[in-house]
C-alpha positions in Angstrom: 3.3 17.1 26.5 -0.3 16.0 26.8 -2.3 13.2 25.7 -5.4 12.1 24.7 -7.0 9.6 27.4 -7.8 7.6 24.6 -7.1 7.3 20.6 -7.8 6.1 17.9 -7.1 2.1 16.5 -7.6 -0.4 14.1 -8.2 -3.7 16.0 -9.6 -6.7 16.1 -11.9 -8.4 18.7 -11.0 -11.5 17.8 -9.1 -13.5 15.0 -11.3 -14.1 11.9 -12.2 -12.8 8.3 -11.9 -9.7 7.5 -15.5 -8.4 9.0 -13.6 -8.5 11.9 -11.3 -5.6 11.7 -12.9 -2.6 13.3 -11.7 1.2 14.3 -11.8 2.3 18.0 -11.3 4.3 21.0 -8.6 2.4 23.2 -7.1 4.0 26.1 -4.0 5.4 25.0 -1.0 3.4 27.0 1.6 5.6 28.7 5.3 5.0 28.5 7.1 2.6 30.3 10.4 4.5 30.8 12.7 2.3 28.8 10.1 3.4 25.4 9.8 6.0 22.8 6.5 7.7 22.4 5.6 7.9 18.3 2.7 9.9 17.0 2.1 7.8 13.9 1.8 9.0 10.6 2.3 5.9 8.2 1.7 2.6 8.4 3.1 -0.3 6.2 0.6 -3.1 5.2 2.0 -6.4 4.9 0.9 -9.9 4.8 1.6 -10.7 7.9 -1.3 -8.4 8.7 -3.3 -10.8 7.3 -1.7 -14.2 9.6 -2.1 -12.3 12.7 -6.0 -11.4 11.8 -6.9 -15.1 10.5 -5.1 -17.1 13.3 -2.2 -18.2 11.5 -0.2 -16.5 14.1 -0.8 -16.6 17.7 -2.2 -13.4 18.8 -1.5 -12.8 23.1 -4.8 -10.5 24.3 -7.9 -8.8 22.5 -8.7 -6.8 21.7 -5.6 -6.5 19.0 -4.3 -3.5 17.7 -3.3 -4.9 13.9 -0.4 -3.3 12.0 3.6 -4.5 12.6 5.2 -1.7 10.6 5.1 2.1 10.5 6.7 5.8 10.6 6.3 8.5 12.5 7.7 11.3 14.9 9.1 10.9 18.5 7.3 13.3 21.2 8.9 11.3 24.2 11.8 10.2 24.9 12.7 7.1 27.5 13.5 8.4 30.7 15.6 5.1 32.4 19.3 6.4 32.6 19.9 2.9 31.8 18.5 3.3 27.7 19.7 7.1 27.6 23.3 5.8 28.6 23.2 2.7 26.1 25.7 2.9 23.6 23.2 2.5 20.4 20.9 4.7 22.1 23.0 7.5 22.0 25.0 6.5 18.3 21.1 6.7 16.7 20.7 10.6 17.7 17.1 9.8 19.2 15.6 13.3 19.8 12.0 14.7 20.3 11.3 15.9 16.5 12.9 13.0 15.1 11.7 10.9 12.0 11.7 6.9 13.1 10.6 4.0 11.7 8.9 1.5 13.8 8.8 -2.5 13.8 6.2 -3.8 16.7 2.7 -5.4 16.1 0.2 -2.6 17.0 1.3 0.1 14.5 -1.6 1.4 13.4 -2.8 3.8 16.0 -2.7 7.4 16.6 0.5 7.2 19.2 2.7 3.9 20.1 4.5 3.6 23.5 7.5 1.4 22.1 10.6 -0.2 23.4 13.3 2.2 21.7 15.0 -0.9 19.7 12.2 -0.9 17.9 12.4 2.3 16.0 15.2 3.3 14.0 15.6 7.5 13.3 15.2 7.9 9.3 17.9 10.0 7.6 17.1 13.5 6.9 16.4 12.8 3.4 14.0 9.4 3.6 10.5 11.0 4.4 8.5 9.4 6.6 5.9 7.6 4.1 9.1 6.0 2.4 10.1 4.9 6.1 7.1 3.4 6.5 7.4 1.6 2.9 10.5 0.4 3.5 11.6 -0.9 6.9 9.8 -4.3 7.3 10.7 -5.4 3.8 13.7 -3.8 3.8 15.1 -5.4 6.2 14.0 -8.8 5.1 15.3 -8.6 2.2 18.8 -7.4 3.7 19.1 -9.9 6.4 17.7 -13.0 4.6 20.0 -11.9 1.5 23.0 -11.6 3.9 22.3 -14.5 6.9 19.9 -17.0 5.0 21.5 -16.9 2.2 24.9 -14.4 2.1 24.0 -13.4 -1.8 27.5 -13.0 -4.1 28.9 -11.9 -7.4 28.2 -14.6 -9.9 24.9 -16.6 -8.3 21.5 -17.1 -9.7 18.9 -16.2 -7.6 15.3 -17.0 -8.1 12.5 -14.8 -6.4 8.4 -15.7 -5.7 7.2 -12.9 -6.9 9.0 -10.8 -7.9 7.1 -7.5 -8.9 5.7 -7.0 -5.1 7.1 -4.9 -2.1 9.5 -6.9 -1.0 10.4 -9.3 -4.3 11.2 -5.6 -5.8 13.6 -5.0 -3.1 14.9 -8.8 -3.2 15.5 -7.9 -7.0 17.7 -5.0 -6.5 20.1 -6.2 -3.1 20.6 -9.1 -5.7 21.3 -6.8 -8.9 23.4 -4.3 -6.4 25.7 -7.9 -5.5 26.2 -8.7 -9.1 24.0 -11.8 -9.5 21.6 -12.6 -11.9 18.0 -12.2 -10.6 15.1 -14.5 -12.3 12.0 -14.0 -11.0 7.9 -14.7 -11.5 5.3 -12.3 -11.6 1.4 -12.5 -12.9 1.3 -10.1 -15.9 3.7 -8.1 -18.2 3.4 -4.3 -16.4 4.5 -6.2 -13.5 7.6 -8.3 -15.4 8.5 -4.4 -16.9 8.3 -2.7 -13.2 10.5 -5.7 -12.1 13.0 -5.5 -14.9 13.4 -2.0 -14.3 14.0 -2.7 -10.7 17.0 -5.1 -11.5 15.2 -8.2 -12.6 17.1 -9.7 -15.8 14.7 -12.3 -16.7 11.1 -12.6 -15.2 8.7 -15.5 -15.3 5.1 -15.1 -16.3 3.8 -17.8 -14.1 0.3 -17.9 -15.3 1.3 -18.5 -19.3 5.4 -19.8 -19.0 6.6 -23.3 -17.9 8.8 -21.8 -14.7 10.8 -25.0 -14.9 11.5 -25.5 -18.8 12.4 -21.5 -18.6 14.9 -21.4 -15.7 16.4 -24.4 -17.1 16.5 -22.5 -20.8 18.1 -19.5 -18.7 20.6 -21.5 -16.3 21.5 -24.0 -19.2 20.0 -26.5 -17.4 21.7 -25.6 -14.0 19.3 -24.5 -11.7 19.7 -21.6 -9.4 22.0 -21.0 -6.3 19.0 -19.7 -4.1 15.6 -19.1 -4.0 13.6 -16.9 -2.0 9.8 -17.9 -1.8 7.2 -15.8 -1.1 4.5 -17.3 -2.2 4.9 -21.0 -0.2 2.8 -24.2 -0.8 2.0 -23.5 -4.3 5.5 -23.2 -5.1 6.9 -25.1 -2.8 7.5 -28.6 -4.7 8.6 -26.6 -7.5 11.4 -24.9 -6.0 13.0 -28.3 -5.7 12.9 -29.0 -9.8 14.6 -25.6 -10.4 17.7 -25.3 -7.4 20.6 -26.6 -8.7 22.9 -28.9 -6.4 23.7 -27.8 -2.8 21.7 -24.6 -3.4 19.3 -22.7 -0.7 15.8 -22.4 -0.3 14.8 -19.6 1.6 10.8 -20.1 2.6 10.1 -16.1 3.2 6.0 -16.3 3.3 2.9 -17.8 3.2 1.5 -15.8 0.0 -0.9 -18.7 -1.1 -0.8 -20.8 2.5 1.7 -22.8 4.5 4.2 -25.3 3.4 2.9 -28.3 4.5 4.5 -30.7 6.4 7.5 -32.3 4.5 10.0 -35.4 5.3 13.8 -34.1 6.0 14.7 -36.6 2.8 13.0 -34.3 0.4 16.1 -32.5 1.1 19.1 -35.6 0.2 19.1 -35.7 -3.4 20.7 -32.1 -4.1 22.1 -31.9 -0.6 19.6 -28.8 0.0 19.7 -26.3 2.8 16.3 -25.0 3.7 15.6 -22.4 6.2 12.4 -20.5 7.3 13.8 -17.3 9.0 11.5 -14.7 10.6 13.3 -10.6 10.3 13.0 -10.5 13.6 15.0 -12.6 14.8 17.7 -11.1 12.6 17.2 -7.8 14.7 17.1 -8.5 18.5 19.8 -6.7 19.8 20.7 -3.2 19.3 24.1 -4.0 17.6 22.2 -6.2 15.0 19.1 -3.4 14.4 21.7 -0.9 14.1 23.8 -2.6 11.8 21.1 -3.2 9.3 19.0 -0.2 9.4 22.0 1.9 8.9 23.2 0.1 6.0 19.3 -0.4 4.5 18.1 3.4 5.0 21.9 4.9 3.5 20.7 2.7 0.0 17.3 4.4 0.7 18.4 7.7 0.9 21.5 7.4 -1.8 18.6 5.7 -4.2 20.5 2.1 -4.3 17.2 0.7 -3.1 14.3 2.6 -4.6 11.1 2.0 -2.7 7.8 1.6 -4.5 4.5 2.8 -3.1 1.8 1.4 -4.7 -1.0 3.3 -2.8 -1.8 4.9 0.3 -5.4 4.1 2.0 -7.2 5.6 4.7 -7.0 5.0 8.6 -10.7 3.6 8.6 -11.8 0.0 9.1 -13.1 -0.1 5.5 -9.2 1.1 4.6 -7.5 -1.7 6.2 -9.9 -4.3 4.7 -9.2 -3.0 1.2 -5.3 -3.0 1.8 -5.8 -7.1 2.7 -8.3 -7.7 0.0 -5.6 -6.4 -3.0 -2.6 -7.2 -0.9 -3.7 -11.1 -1.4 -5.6 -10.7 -4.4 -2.4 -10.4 -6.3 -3.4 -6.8 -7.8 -0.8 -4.5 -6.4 3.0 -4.0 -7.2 5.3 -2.6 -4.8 3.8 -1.2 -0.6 0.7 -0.7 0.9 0.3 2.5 3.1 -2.5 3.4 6.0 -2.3 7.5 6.3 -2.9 7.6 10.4 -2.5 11.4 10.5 -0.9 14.5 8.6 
């Protein structure tokens, strides 16, 4: 088919607040013949939109297409006999027509020339706005609930916050394992929406003691693993409410980055302590496969119900707003950009 010599993108010139996220013509970057081409529809907002715009992450050229996370529908396929012959090329079904889900920083423009491990085709039944919702937290949730910390019948697990995108879905892997899920949130329409999503007990962090509570819950215990969202303003406090030889799993930067920390912090309760990135969880087609199949069958069987909180528009003014309530603490389950129809 044809293209457009140029489309449109949200971008930024360079890393900064958030005057600097602008929308703009960019040429429109042709397939290299190992990629899909994806006429986006959805994008999925998530705070690491916001690292990659302030300069906590490295960003390679500007200017920077912004945007890790999205959904739309293939209009090319690769052409290298080498990808069309690959095993997990040809398992996925890949076809022009096709509803994927995409994971690759520059998501929110018009079309995305993308290596074809980084989409995943979306059952039949999972639209492509719930795609969008649910891949990037989705598969952080599975993969840190299964690798950082392999979740089981029995444990307590702990979750900063809990009422958000991905603490929802944290909440119900957990609840789906058979643990019991404690977590914090800000107000109580957020501890109900968490409950409802498989929380048993949640934490109002603003007007509960978090520690005299999960001892009260955990008869003085502690809990098996935690998985922290929020980072250095929880981070000294995760220690007072693991229990011995438990995990903490450092997921985000929510209020900033864990500082730097001495290894003995770590002796007293024998402590494992990991800071995984989902990436690195799904780098080879076996691994992507793996999980996206097994995330996007709970999708579409309603194990793992997926919570849109709002969609905004594909404007520069739309993208600020989704980063100003994103870390403003006001919304409860995804973000969405609506790049076309």
């Amino acid at each position: 088919m044809a293209y457009p010599a140029k489309i449109q993108a949200i971008n930024i010139p360079k890393q900064g607040d958030l005057d600097v996220i602008e929308k703009n013509e960019i040429p429109f970057a042709r397939a290299d013949p190992t990629h899909l081409i994806v006429k986006m529809h959805y994008g999925g907002v998530n705070f690491i939109d916001t690292y990659f715009r302030k300069g906590l992450y490295p960003v390679k050229s500007f200017p920077a297409t912004l945007g890790t996370e999205g959904a739309g529908i293939i209009v090319e396929l690769p052409t290298d006999e080498s990808v069309l012959n690959h095993e997990h090329f040809k398992k996925r079904g890949y076809a022009i027509g096709a509803k994927v889900a995409t994971y690759q920083l520059g998501a929110y423009q018009e079309y995305i020339s993308i290596p074809w491990n980084n989409a995943y085709p979306l059952p039949e039944s999972v639209p492509l706005r719930t795609g969008a919702a649910s891949l990037t937290q989705g598969l952080t949730a599975l993969t840190f609930m299964t690798e950082a910390h392999n979740v089981k019948k029995g444990e307590t697990i702990f979750v900063h916050t809990v009422a958000g995108g991905l603490g929802l879905i944290f909440a119900q892997i957990a609840k789906l394992r058979g643990a019991t899920v404690i977590g914090t949130t800000s107000t109580p329409e957020k501890a109900e929406l968490a409950k409802v999503h498989g929380a048993d007990h949640v934490i109002l962090y603003k007007d509960e003691d978090i520690v005299k509570r999960v001892k009260e819950i955990t008869n003085g215990e502690g809990v098996d693993a935690i998985f922290d969202g929020v980072g250095k303003d929880t981070f000294e406090l995760d220690f007072e409410i693991i229990k011995r030889k438990g995990t903490l799993v450092s997921v985000g930067n929510a209020s900033g980055a864990v500082p730097p920390f001495p290894p003995l912090k770590l002796t007293p309760k024998n402590l494992k302590l990991l800071r995984p990135t989902m990436g690195n969880y799904v780098v080879t087609p076996e691994e992507l496969t793996f999980y996206c199949s097994s995330l996007f069958a709970s999708v579409a069987d309603g194990s793992i119900k997926i919570n849109i909180f709002k969609e905004y528009p594909f404007t520069a003014d739309g993208v600020r707003q989704t980063q100003i309530d994103l870390t403003g603490g006001k919304t409860t389950g995804k973000l969405l950009i609506k790049i076309s129809e």
